[in-house]
C-alpha positions as CSV (number, residue, x, y, z in Angstrom):
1,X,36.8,-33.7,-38.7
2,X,36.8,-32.3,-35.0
3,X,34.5,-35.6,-34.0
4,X,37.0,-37.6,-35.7
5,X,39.9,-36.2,-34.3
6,X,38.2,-36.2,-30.6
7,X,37.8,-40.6,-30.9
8,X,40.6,-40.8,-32.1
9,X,42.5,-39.6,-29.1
10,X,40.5,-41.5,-26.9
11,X,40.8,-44.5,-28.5
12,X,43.3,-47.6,-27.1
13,X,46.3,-47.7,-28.5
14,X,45.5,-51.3,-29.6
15,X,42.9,-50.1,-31.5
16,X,42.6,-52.4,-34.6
17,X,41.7,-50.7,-38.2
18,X,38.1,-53.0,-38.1
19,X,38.1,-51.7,-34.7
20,X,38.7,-48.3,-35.7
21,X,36.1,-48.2,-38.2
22,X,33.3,-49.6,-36.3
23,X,33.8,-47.4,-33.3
24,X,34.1,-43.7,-35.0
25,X,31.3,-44.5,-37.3
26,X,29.1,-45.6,-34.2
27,X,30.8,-42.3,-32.7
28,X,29.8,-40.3,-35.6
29,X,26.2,-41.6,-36.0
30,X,25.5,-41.1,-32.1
31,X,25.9,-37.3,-33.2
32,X,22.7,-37.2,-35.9
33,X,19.2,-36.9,-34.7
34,X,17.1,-40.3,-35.2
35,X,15.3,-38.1,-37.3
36,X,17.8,-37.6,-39.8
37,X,19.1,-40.6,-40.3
38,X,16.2,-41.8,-42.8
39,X,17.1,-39.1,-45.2
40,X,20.9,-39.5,-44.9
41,X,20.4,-43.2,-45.7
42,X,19.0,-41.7,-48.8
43,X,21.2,-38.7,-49.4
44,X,25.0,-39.2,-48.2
45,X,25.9,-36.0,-49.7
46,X,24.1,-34.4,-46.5
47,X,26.1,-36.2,-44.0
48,X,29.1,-35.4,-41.9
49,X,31.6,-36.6,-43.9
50,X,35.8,-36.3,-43.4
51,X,38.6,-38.4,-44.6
52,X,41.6,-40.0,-42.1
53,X,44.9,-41.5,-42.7
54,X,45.9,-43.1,-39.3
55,X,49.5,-44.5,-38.3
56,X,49.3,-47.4,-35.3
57,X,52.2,-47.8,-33.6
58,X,51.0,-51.0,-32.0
59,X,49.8,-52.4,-35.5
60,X,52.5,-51.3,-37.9
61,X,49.7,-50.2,-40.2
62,X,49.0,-46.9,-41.7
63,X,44.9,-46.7,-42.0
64,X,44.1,-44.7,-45.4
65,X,40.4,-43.7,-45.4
66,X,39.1,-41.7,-48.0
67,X,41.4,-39.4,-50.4
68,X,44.4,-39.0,-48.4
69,X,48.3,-39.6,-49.3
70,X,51.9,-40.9,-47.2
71,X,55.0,-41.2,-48.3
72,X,56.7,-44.4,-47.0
73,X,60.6,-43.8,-47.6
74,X,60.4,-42.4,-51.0
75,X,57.3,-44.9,-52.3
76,X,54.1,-42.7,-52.5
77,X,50.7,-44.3,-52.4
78,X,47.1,-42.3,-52.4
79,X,43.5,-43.7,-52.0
80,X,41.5,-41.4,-54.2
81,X,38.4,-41.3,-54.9
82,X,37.3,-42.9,-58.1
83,X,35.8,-40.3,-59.9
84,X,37.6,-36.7,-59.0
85,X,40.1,-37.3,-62.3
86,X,37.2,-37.5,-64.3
87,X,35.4,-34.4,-62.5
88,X,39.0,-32.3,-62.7
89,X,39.1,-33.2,-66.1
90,X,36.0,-32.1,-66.9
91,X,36.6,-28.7,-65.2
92,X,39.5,-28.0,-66.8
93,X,37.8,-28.6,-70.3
94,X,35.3,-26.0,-69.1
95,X,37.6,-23.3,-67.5
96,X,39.5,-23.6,-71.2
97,X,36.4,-23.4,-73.0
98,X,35.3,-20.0,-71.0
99,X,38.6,-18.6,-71.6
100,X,38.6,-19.0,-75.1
101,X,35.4,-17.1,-75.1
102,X,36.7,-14.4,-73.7
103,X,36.5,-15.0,-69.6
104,X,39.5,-13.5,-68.2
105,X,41.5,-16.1,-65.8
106,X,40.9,-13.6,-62.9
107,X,37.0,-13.7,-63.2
108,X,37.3,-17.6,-63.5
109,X,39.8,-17.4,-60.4
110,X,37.3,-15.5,-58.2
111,X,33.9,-17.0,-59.6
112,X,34.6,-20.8,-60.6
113,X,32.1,-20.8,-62.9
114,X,33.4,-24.2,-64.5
115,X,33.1,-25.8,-60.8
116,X,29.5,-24.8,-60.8
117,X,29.2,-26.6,-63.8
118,X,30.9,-30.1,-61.7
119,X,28.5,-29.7,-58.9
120,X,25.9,-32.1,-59.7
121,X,27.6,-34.2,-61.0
122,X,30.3,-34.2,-57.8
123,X,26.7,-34.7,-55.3
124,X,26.3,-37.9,-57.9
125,X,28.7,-39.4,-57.2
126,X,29.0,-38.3,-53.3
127,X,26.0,-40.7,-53.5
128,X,28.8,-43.8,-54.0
129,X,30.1,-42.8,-50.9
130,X,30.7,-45.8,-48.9
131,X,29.3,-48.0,-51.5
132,X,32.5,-47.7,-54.1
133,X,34.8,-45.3,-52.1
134,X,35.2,-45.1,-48.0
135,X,35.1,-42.2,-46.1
136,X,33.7,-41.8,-42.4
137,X,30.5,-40.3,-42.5
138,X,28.3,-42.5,-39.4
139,X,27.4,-45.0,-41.8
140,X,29.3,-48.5,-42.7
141,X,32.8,-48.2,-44.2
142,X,33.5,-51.1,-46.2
143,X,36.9,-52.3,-45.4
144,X,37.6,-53.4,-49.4
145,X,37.6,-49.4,-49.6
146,X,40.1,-48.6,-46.8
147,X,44.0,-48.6,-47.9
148,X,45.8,-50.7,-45.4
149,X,49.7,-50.7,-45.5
150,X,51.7,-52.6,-43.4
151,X,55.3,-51.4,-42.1
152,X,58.2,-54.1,-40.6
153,X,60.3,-53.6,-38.5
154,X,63.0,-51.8,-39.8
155,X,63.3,-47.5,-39.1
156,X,61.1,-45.6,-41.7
157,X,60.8,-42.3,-42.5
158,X,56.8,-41.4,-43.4
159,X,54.7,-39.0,-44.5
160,X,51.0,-38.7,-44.2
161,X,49.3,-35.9,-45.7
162,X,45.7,-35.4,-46.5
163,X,44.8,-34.6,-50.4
164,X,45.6,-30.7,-50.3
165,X,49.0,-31.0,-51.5
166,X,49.3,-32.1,-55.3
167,X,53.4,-33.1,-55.1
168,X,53.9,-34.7,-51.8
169,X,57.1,-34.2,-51.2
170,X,59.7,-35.5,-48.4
171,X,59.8,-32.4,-46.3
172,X,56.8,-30.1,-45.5
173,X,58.9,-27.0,-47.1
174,X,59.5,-29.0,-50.1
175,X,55.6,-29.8,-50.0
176,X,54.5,-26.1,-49.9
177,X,57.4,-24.7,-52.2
178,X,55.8,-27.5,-54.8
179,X,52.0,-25.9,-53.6
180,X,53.5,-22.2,-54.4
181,X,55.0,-23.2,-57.8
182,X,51.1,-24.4,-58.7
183,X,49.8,-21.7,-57.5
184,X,52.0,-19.6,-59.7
185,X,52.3,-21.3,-62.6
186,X,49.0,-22.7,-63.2
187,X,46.2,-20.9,-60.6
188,X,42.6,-22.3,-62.1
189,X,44.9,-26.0,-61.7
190,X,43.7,-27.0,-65.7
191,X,47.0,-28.4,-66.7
192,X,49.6,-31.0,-65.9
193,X,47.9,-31.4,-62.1
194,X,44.3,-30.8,-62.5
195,X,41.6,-30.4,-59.7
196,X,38.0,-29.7,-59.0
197,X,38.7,-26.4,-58.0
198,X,41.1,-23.3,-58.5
199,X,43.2,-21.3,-56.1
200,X,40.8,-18.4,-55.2
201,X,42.8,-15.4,-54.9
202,X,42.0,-14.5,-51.2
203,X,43.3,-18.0,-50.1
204,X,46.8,-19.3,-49.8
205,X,45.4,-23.2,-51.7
206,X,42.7,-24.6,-53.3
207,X,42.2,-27.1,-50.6
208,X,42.4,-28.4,-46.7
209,X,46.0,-29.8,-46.1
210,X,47.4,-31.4,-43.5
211,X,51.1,-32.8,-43.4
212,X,52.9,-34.9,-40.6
213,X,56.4,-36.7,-40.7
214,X,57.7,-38.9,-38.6
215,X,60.1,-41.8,-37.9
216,X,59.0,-44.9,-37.0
């Protein structure tokens, strides 16, 4: 994330979204040993790996790689990836099993035994990165994986937010009241929002989030 972060300040600001991606995963890659890069060919769930959702004032583009969200006006659009309902869904049939046999939802809160359970099969499919979902990791992103939406002319009011916060909403206090109510109402996140993970209770989420607004 910080490597990403650092080209993208440095990049032109008529940086074009192929552009984009061939340069920060050349800029990434420089940053692995030769040594490595034979075994992270091979395993992708042992590289450097963050997600990016970009707004280019020059292009009137927003740039979504990997899972991130925006709000344009009040139309919402996402770029998951294509198999964390399935894994959430999975851990939530778990975490309900283990409660019903008599785990209390504070154990399963502080030791997320049903994630354990996910883990292998959440480095399988880590193995599809860049093949069947993008992300930027130092290898090729294929651009029929990145989410490009284009904006004209007229004044919009956006969002872009990374995956963190399960009800985007308008306003960041509207985002993180939303964020609360989860946490309240439904802590190991097994019922009407489901996720690979639960709010551990020494945290304030159950995730990285990152939330910008702006008019353009």
């Amino acid at each position: 994330m910080q490597l990403t972060a650092r080209y993208i300040r440095r990049m032109e600001k008529t940086t074009t979204c192929e552009q984009f991606l061939t340069g920060v995963t050349a800029y990434i890659r420089k940053h692995y040993k030769k040594s490595m890069l034979r075994r992270l060919e091979e395993h992708p769930e042992d590289r450097l790996t963050c997600s990016a959702i970009i707004f280019s004032r020059v292009c009137r583009e927003i740039w979504m790689v990997g899972d991130c969200q925006c709000l344009i006006g009040q139309e919402y659009y996402d770029n998951p990836k294509p198999y964390e309902d399935e894994l959430a869904a999975m851990r939530a049939e778990e975490v309900k099993r283990q409660l019903a046999e008599g785990k209390s939802a504070d154990e399963l809160l502080r030791n997320d035994t049903a994630r354990s359970i996910i883990i292998p099969r959440m480095i399988e499919t880590m193995r599809q990165q860049n093949i069947s979902y993008s992300v930027i990791d130092g290898f090729h992103i294929p651009r029929e994986h990145v989410r490009i939406i284009t904006l004209d002319f007229q004044p919009w009011d956006i969002v872009l937010a990374s995956d963190g916060y399960p009800f985007l909403c308008p306003t960041l206090a509207e985002s993180e009241s939303r964020l609360y109510e989860q946490r309240t109402n439904d802590p190991l996140n097994i019922g009407t929002f489901k996720a690979t993970k639960a709010f551990h209770p020494d945290f304030n989420s159950f995730d990285d989030r990152s939330y910008i607004r702006l008019k353009v």
